[in-house]
C-alpha positions in Angstrom: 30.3 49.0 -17.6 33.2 45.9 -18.3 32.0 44.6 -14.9 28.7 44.9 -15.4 29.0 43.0 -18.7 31.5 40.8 -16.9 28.5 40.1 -14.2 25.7 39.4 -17.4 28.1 37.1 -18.9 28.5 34.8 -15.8 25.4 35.2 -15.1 23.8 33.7 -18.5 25.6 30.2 -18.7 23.9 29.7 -15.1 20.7 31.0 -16.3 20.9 28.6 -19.5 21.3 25.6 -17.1 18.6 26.6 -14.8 16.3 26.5 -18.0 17.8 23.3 -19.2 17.1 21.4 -15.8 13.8 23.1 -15.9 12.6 21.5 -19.3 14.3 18.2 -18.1 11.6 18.4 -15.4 9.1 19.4 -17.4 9.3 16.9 -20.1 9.9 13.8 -17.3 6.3 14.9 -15.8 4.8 15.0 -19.2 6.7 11.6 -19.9 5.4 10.3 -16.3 2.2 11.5 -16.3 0.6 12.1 -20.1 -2.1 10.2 -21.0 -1.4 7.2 -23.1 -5.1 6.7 -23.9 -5.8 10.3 -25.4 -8.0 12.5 -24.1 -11.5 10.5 -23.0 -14.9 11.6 -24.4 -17.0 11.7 -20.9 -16.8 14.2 -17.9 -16.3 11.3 -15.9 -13.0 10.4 -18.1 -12.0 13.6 -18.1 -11.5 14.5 -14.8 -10.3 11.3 -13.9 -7.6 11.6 -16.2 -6.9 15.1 -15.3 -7.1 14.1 -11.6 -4.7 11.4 -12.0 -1.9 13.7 -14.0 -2.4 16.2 -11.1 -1.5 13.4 -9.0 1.4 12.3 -11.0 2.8 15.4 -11.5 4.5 16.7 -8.0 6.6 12.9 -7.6 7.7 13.5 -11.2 9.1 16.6 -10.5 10.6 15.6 -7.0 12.0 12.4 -8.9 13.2 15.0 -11.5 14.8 17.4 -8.8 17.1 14.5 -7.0 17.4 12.2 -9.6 20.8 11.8 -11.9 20.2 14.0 -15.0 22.1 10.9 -16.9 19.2 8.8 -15.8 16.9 10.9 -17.6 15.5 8.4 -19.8 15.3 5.6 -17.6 11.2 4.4 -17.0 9.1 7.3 -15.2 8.0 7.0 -11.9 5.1 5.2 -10.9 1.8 6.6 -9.1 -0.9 4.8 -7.4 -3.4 6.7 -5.8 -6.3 5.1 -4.0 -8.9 7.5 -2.5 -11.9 5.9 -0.4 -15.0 7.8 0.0 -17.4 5.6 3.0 -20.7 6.1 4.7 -21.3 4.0 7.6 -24.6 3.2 9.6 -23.8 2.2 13.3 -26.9 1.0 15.1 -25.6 2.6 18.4 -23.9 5.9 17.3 -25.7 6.6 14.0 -24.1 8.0 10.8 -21.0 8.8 9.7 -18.6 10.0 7.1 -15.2 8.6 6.3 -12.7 9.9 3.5 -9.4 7.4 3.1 -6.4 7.9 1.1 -3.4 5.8 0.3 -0.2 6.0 -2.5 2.7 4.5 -2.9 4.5 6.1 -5.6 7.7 4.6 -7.4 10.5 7.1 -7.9 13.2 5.2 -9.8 15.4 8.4 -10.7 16.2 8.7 -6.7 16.5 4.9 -6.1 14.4 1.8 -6.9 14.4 1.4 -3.4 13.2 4.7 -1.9 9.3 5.0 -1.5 7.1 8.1 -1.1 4.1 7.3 1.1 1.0 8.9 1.8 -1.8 7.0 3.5 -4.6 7.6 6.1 -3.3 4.2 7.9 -0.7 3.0 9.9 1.5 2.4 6.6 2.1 -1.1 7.4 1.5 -2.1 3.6 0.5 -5.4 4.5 -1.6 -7.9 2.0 -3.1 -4.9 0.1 -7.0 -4.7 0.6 -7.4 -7.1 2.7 -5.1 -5.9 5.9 -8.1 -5.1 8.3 -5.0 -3.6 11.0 -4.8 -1.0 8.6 -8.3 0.6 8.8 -8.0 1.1 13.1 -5.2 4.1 12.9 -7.5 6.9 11.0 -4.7 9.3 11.2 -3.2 10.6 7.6 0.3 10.2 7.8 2.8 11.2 4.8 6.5 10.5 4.8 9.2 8.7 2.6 10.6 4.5 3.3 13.9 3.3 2.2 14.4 -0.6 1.5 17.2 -1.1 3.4 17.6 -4.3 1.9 14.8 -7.3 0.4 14.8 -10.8 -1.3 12.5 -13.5 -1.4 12.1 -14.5 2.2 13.5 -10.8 4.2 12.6 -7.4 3.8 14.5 -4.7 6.1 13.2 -0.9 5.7 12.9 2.0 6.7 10.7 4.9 7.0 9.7 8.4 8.6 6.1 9.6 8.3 4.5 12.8 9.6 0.8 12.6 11.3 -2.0 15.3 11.4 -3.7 14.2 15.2 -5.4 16.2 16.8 -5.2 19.6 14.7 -0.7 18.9 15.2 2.1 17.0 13.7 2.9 13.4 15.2 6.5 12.7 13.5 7.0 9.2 13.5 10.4 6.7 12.2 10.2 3.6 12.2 12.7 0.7 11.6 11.2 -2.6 10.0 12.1 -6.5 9.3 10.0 -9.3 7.7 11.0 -12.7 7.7 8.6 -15.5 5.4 9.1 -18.9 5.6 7.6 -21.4 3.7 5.5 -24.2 5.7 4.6 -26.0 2.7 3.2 -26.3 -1.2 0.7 -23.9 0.0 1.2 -22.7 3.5 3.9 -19.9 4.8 4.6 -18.1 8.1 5.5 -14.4 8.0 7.1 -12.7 11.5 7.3 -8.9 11.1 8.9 -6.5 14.0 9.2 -2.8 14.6 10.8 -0.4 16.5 9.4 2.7 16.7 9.3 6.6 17.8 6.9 9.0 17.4 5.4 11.8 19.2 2.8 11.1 21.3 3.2 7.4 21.7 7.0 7.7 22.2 9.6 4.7 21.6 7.7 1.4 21.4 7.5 -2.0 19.4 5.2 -3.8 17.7 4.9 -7.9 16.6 3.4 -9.4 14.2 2.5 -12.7 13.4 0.9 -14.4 10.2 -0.1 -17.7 8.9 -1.5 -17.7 5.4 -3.1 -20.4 2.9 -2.7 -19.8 -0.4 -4.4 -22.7 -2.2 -5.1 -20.8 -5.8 -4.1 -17.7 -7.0 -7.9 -16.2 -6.2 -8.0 -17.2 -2.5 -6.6 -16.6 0.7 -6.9 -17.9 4.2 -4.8 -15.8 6.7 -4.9 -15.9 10.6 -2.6 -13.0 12.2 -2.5 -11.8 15.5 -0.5 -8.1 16.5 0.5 -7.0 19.2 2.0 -3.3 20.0 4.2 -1.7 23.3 4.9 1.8 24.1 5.4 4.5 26.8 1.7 5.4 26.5 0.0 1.9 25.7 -2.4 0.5 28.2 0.1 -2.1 28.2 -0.2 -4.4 25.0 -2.7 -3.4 22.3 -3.4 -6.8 20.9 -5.8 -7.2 17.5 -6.1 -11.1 16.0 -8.5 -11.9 13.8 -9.0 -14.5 10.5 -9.7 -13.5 7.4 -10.9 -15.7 4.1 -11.6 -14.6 0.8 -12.1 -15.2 -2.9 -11.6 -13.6 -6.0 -15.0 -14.5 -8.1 -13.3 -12.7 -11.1 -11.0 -10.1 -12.4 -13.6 -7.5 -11.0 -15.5 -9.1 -8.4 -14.3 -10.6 -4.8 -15.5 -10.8 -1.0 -14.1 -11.4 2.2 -15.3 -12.9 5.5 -13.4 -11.8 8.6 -13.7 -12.3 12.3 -11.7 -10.8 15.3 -10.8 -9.4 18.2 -9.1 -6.8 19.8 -8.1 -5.4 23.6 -5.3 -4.0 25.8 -3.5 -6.2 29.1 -3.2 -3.5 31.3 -4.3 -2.3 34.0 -6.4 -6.2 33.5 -6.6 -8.1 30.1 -9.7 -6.7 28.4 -11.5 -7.4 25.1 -12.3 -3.9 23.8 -14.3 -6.0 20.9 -15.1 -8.9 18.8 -16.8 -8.9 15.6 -17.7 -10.6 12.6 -17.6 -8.4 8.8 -18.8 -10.0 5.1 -17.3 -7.4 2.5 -18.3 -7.8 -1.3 -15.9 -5.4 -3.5 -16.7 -5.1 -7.4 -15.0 -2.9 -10.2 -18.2 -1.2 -12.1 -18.4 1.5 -15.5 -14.6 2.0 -15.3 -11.7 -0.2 -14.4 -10.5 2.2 -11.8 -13.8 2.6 -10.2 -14.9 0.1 -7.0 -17.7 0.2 -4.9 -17.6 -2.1 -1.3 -21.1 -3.1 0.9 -19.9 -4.3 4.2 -22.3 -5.4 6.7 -21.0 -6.2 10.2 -21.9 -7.5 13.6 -20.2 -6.2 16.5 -19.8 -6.8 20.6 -18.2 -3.8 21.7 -17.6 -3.2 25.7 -19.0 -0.9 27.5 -16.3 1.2 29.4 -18.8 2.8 32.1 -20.8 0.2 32.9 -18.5 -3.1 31.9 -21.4 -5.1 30.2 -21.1 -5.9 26.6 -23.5 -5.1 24.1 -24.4 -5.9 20.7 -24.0 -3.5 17.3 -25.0 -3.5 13.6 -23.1 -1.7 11.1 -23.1 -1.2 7.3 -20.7 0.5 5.5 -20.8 1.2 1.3 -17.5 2.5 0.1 -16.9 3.8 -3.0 -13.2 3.9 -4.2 -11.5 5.7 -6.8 -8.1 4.6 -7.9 -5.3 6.9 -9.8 -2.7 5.1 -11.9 -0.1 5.9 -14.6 1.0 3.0 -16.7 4.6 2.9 -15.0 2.6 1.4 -11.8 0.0 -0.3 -13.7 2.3 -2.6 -15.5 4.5 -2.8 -11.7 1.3 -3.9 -10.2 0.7 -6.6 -13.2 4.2 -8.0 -13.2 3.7 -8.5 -9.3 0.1 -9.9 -10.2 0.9 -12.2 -13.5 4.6 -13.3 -11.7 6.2 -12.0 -15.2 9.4 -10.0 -15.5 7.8 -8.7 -18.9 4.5 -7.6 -19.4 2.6 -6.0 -22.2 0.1 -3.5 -21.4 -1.2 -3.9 -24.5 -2.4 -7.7 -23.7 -4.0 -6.6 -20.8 -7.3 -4.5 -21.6 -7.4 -1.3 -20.1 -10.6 -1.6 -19.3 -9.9 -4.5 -17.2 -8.3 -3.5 -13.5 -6.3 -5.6 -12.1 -7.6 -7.6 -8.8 -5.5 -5.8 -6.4 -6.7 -8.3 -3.7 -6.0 -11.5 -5.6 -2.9 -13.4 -4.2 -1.9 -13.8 -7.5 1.7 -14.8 -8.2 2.2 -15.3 -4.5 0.6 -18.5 -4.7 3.7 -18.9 -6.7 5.8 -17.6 -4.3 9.0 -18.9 -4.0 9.1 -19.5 -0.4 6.6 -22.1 -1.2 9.0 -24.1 -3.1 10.3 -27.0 -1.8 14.1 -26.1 -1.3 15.6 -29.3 -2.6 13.2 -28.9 -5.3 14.9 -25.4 -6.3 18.3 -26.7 -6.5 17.7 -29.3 -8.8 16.1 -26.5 -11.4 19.0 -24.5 -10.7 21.8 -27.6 -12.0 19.3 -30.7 -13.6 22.7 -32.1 -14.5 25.3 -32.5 -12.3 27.4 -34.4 -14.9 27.0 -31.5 -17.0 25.3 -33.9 -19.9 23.2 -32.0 -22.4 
């Protein structure tokens, strides 16, 4: 009987801190995730916003589970969800269905610098929308990336990712470093390489080059070129291409792209060339997009080795998940504020995602000598 008290007793302050953590958890996912706006009127409002705290919910709890209990109170995590629905008309293979998701979800109670990632890409997180690399790799991959270490011109990270191909996993890590340098008031040069292992392609390395024109805030020239080793490559997968576009308004833009893609070995081939116009507008809610893409296409003909000709069209409709953590992280990046009031910016109003925004600011763009004399106007020390 005294031990079997002597058991309840220890047993109850453990119990008491297992319910304590669990209403931490509880009350950081309804913290993270709530609904600042109320409950919305329509259906459609409805389940997005149920949708979206669905979303939310599991990275608030994992934040929750490793984060420091001390840190409690510190800004939820961040959720952004895109999920891309596509039909596509191919003149030479006929219909077919796409479904495309990508997050990349904040989780500030573990580290400002560790990301959770899901995406049906390659995860190279380049210029947001308008990174067409990231549309050729159709596999979903999910994993977690650690920022190793970033400023203004550098960016070192880190990430390991799991692939569904082919009905089984494809583990992948993956070891990353950017470098940016600024050409001029408006021009910069970015140089990205990896080092990589996964599964089925085994170790391998990839290259990147960019050159990007940033004359506004709305519009972009870039002209990239990528190129990618492994133990299973047909020697080197190149893909170039150029890509222009302009942001008409806060819920309009399009993009004109053309490019090229092949392998070197066993002889240097071009699998492809094409040319795509994409116009992309925000419609009935702010987190609502559609996308018509028309493209023309020369694709080569492995059998025979002639090259044809190909029409396509694509219309994409894309949904988009956000809690106002990542909303007002996405605006800061946008506006180039350290503050921002979510309140000045109209929820109904989404915020152009493809818009080089504050990078036409960027800092790398500043002249050096220019920089230094902000940082001391007086040398003297005069007022």
């Amino acid at each position: 009987m005294l031990a079997s008290a002597g058991t309840s007793a220890a047993r109850e302050p453990s119990d008491e801190a297992e319910a304590a953590l669990e209403d931490r958890r509880e009350r950081l996912v309804e913290m993270s995730c709530r609904d600042a706006q109320g409950r919305p009127e329509s259906w459609l409002d409805r389940s997005h916003s149920y949708l979206s705290q669905r979303l939310c919910e599991p990275a608030a709890w994992f934040d929750g589970f490793f984060g420091d209990p001390r840190s409690f109170e510190e800004t939820p995590v961040g959720t952004f969800v895109r999920l891309r629905g596509s039909v596509q008309w191919d003149a030479s293979e006929g219909w077919g269905l796409g479904l495309g998701i990508r997050a990349n979800v904040l989780l500030p109670r573990v580290s400002e610098r560790v990301r959770l990632l899901i995406s049906r890409d390659n995860v190279d997180d380049g210029f947001e929308d308008s990174d067409s690399f990231a549309e050729r790799d159709e596999r979903t991959r999910l994993g977690l990336r650690f920022i190793a270490s970033e400023d203004n011109r550098s960016q070192l990270d880190i990430d390991g990712t799991v692939g569904v191909s082919g009905g089984g996993l494809n583990p992948r890590v993956r070891g990353r470093y950017r470098y940016v340098h600024g050409l001029s008031a408006t021009t910069l040069a970015r140089a990205t390489q990896s080092l990589f292992w996964e599964r089925e392609e085994g170790f391998g390395t990839r290259s990147r080059l960019d050159w990007e024109w940033l004359p506004t805030r709305d519009r972009l020239v870039r002209v990239t070129g990528r190129g990618t080793y492994s133990e299973e490559s047909a020697g080197v997968d190149w893909e170039t291409s150029i890509i222009g576009f302009q942001q008409l308004d806060s819920r309009t833009a399009v993009r004109l792209e053309a490019g090229a893609f092949g392998w070197t070995r066993p002889d240097f081939e071009v699998e492809e060339y094409f040319v795509a116009f994409r116009f992309r507008r925000q419609f009935l809610r702010s987190w609502l997009f559609y996308e018509l893409q028309p493209e023309y296409a020369w694709p080569l003909d492995e059998d025979t080795g002639q090259r044809g000709s190909d029409w396509r069209f694509t219309t994409t409709i894309e949904i988009q998940f956000e809690n106002d953590r990542s909303r007002e992280y996405r605006l800061r990046r946008y506006l180039g504020e350290e503050d921002v009031d979510l309140e000045d910016w109209s929820p109904d109003t989404p915020i152009p995602a493809e818009a080089p925004g504050d990078r036409a600011l960027d800092p790398v763009l500043e002249d050096p000598e220019n920089e230094r004399e902000s940082e001391d106007p007086d040398p003297d020390g005069g007022g």
